[in-house]
Every structure is written in structure tokens, then in C-alpha cells.
C-alpha positions in Angstrom: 0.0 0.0 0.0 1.7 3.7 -0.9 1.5 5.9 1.7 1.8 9.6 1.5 4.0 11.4 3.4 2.4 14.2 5.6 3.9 17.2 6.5 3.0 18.6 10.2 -0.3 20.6 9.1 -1.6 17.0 7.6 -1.3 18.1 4.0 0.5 15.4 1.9 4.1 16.5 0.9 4.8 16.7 -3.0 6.8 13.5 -4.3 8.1 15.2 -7.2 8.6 18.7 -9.4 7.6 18.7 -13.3 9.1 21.7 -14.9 10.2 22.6 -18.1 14.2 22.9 -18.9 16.3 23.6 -21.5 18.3 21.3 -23.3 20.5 20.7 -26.2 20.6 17.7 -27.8 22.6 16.0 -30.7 20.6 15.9 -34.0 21.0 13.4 -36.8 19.8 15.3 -39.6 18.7 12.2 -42.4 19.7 13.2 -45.9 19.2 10.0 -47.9 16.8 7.2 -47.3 19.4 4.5 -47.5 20.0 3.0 -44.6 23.2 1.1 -45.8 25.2 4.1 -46.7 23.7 5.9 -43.2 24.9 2.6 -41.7 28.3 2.7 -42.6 28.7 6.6 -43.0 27.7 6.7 -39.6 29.9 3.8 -38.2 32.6 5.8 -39.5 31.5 8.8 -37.2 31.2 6.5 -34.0 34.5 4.5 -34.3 36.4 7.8 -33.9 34.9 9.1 -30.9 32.5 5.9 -29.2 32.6 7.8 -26.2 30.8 10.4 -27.3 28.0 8.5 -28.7 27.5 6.0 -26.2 24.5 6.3 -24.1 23.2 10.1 -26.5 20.0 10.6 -26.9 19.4 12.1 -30.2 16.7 13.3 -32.4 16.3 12.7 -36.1 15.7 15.4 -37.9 13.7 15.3 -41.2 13.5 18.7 -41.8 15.6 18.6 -44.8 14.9 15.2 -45.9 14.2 15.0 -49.8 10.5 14.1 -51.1 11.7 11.2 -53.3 13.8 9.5 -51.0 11.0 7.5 -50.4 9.9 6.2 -46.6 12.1 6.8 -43.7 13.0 3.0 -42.6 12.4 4.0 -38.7 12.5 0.5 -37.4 16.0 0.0 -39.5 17.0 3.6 -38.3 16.4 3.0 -34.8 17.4 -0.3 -34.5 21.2 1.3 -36.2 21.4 4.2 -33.9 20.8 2.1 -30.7 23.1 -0.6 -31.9 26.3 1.9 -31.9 25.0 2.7 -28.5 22.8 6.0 -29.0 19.2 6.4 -27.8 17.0 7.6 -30.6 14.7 10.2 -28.4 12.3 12.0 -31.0 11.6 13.2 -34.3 11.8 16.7 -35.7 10.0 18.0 -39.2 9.0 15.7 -41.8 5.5 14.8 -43.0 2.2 13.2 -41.1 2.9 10.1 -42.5 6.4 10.1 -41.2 5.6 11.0 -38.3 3.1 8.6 -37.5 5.2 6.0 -38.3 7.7 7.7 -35.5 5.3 7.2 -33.0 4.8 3.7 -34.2 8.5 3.2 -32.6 7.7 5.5 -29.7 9.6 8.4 -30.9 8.6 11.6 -29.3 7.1 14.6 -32.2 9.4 18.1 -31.2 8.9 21.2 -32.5 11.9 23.2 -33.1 11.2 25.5 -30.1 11.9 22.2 -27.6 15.6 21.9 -29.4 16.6 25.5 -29.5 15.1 26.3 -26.2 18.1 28.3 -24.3 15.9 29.4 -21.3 14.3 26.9 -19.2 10.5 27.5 -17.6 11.2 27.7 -13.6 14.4 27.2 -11.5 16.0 23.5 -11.0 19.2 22.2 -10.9 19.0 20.1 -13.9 19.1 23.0 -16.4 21.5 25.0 -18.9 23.9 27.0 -16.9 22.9 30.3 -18.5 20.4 30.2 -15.3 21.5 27.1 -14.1 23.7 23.7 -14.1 22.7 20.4 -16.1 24.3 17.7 -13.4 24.5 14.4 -14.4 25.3 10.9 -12.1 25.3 12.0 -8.6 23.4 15.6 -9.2 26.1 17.9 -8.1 26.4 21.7 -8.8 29.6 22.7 -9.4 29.2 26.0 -8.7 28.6 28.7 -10.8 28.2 32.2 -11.2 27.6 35.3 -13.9 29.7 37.0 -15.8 29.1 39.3 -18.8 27.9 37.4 -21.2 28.9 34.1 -19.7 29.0 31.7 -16.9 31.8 30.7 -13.8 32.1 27.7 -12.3 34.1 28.0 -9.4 33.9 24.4 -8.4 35.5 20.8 -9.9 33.0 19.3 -13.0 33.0 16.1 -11.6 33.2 12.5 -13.9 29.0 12.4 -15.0 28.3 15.9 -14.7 27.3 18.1 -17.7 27.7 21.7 -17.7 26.0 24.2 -20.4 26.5 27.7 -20.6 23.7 28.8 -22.8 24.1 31.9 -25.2 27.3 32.8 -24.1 31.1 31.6 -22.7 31.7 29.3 -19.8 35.2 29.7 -17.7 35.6 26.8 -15.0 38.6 27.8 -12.5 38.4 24.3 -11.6 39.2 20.8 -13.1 37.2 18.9 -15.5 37.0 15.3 -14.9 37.1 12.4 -17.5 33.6 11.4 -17.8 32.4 15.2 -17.7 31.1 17.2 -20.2 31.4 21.3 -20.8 29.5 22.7 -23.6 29.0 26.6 -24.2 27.4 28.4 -27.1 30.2 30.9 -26.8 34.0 30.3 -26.2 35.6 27.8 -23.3 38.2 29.2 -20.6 39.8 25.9 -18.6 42.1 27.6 -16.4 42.7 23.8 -14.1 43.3 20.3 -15.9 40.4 19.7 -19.2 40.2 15.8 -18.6 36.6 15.3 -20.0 34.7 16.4 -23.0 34.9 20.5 -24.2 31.9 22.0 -26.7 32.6 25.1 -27.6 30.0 26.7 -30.4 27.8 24.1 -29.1 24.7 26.4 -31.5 26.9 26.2 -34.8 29.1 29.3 -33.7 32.5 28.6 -36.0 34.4 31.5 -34.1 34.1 29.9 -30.5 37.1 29.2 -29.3 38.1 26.3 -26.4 41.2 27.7 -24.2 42.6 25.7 -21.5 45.8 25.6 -19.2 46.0 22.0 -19.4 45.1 19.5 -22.1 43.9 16.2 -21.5 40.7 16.0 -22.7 39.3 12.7 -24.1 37.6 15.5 -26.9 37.3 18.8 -28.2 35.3 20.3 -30.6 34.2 23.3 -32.0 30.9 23.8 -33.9 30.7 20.1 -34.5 34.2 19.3 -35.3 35.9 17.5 -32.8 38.7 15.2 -32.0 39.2 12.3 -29.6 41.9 12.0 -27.3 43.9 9.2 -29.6 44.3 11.8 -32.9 45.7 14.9 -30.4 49.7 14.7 -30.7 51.2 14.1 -27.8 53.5 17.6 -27.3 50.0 19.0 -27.0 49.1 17.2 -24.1 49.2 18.5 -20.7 50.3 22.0 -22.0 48.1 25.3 -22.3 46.6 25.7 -25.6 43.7 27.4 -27.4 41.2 25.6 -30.0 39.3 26.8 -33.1 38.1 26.3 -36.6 40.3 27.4 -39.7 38.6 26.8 -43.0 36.1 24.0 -41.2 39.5 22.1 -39.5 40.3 22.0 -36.3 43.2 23.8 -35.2 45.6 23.1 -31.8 48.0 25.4 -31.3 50.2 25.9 -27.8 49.6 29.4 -26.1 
């Protein structure tokens, strides 16, 4: 039998919060309907960063997808994206029929609001840290504060913790773990030992930049290109160095 808990004036206590937060999420926009060249395009993307896909939700995005590639294989699709480890969350764009057949697989229906969303409905602790910190395993903040036109964290980003800094840069005066994530829409300032993941441009900006005063990330990437741990040369490790796009490659260069 459940039993409510009660707080001294006899009125049940609440068991749980429902409010809305902001989130950015990896999107697999689908450009062809052939799921044998998305299969092995794509296991070309995962074997040079599995890390980063393992355990992702992402969302498929048809928004672009063209009228005469024919049906969207969904059962095919999903059953790829969870095989190398990602969890297909939702669906954005593409027509009723498509998305009916989505739903057939349990695929949630977004609009494009819930994916570009940068400011979350109501105050919690699992949020962007443009008013707030996304924790992950063990729910930790790490501490943050304002600056102008970015976000501080003052406090270790500890293995399982995510930290966003939405619509602007993110400075952590602290250590990243391995196992944690930063992501900013604007540049990345690392002053204490980058051992996890670092997003800069996490919105498409190419001019973000990641700078850090010690490099061992397992990646980095700018505006969607990244690189793993395994392709950073090794006279770059464990030195201070900045990070940034020239001519869509990925630059790393000593400070």
C-alpha cells in the first residue's frame, strides 16, 4: 500500500517537481533514405569518438529530408542508432505520415522550439547554466556564477556531470574530470586540468574558441568538429593551448 508522506499541518508533501528545462541535444539530420550508406557513414563517425555516442540521446531530424527518398526506414534507423550505442529520443519535421510512423516506434514529435530552447520555464538544478547547471550521475552543482555574457564555475566538474553555458562563454577555474562534459554556445576558458569532454559553439558558432591551461581531454570540438583524445599529438598534451576552426578544420596550437 503507498502511503503519503504528511507534512505537520496534515497536508500530503509533494513526491516530485515537473518543470520545463532547456536542453541541447545532438541531432541526426537524415539526408538520404538508404540505410546502408547511413549505416556505414555513420559507423565511421562512431569508431572515432564511441565515447561520445555511447548512451546520446538524439533526435532525427527530417526537416531537410528530400520528397523522393522515399519512406524513412524507422525500425531500421532505430534499430542502427541504438546498436552503436545511442538512444534515438524524437523526431523533428517531416510529414504526417512520417511521423506517425515515428510514433509507431515510440519516438517523441518536437517542434523546433523544444531543441533551440536556451531558457528553461522555472528554476532547477537540472538545467543550462545560462540560469543554471545540467548535473548528471550524482546531481552535483559545481558551482557557478555570472559574468558578462557568460557563466563561472568555481567548483570541480565532476566525472557524470554536464555543464551548459547557454548563449554565451563558460570559464571553469576548476578541473574537468574524465567522464564530464562542458558545452558553451560561446567560447571555453579551462584555467585547471580539461580531462573530459569541451563543446565550444555548441549552436553552430565557428568562431568559438576552447582555451585551457592544461590539455587532456578525451575531446574537443568546436561547432561540431571535434577530436578524440587518440588523434591529439602528444606535445600537445598537458600543456596550455587554445582551439578553433580554420577553414572548417580544427586547429591546436600551444599558447
Amino acid at each position: 500500500m503507498a502511503v503519503n508522506s504528511r507534512s505537520s499541518g496534515g497536508e500530503a508533501s509533494p513526491a516530485f517537481e515537473l518543470k520545463a528545462a532547456g536542453f541541447t541535444l545532438p541531432i541526426i539530420r537524415l539526408l538520404d533514405g538508404n540505410m546502408e550508406a547511413v549505416a556505414e557513414q555513420l559507423g565511421v563517425k562512431v569508431e572515432q569518438a564511441p565515447d561520445f555516442f555511447r548512451n546520446t540521446p538524439v533526435v532525427i531530424d527530417l526537416t531537410v529530408y528530400p520528397d523522393g527518398a522515399g519512406d524513412v526506414e524507422f525500425p531500421m534507423l532505430v534499430g542502427l542508432l541504438r546498436g552503436y550505442g545511442m538512444i534515438p529520443f524524437g523526431v523533428r519535421g517531416g510529414t504526417k505520415a512520417q511521423n506517425v510512423a515515428a510514433e509507431g516506434m515510440e519516438l517523441a514529435i518536437l517542434g523546433d522550439a523544444f531543441i533551440r530552447s536556451a531558457k528553461p520555464a522555472g528554476g532547477t538544478a537540472n538545467q543550462p547554466v545560462g540560469g543554471g547547471a545540467d548535473s548528471g550521475a550524482g546531481g552535483q552543482d559545481p558551482g557557478h556564477g555570472s559574468t558578462i555574457n557568460g557563466t563561472l564555475v568555481t567548483r570541480p566538474v565532476r566525472s557524470g556531470q554536464r555543464v551548459y553555458a547557454a548563449g554565451g562563454d563558460l570559464s571553469v577555474i576548476a578541473s574537468v574530470s574524465s567522464g564530464a562534459e562542458v558545452m558553451a554556445d560561446g567560447n571555453i576558458h579551462c584555467y585547471g586540468p580539461l580531462r573530459g569532454r569541451a563543446l565550444a559553439g555548441a549552436r553552430g558558432n565557428t568562431e568559438a574558441r576552447i582555451f585551457c591551461s592544461d590539455l587532456q581531454a578525451e575531446l574537443v570540438s568546436v561547432a561540431g568538429h571535434y577530436r578524440v583524445s587518440e588523434n591529439i599529438p602528444a606535445d600537445l598534451r598537458g600543456v596550455p593551448v587554445q582551439v578553433y576552426l580554420d577553414q572548417k578544420i580544427l586547429r591546436i596550437e600551444k599558447i
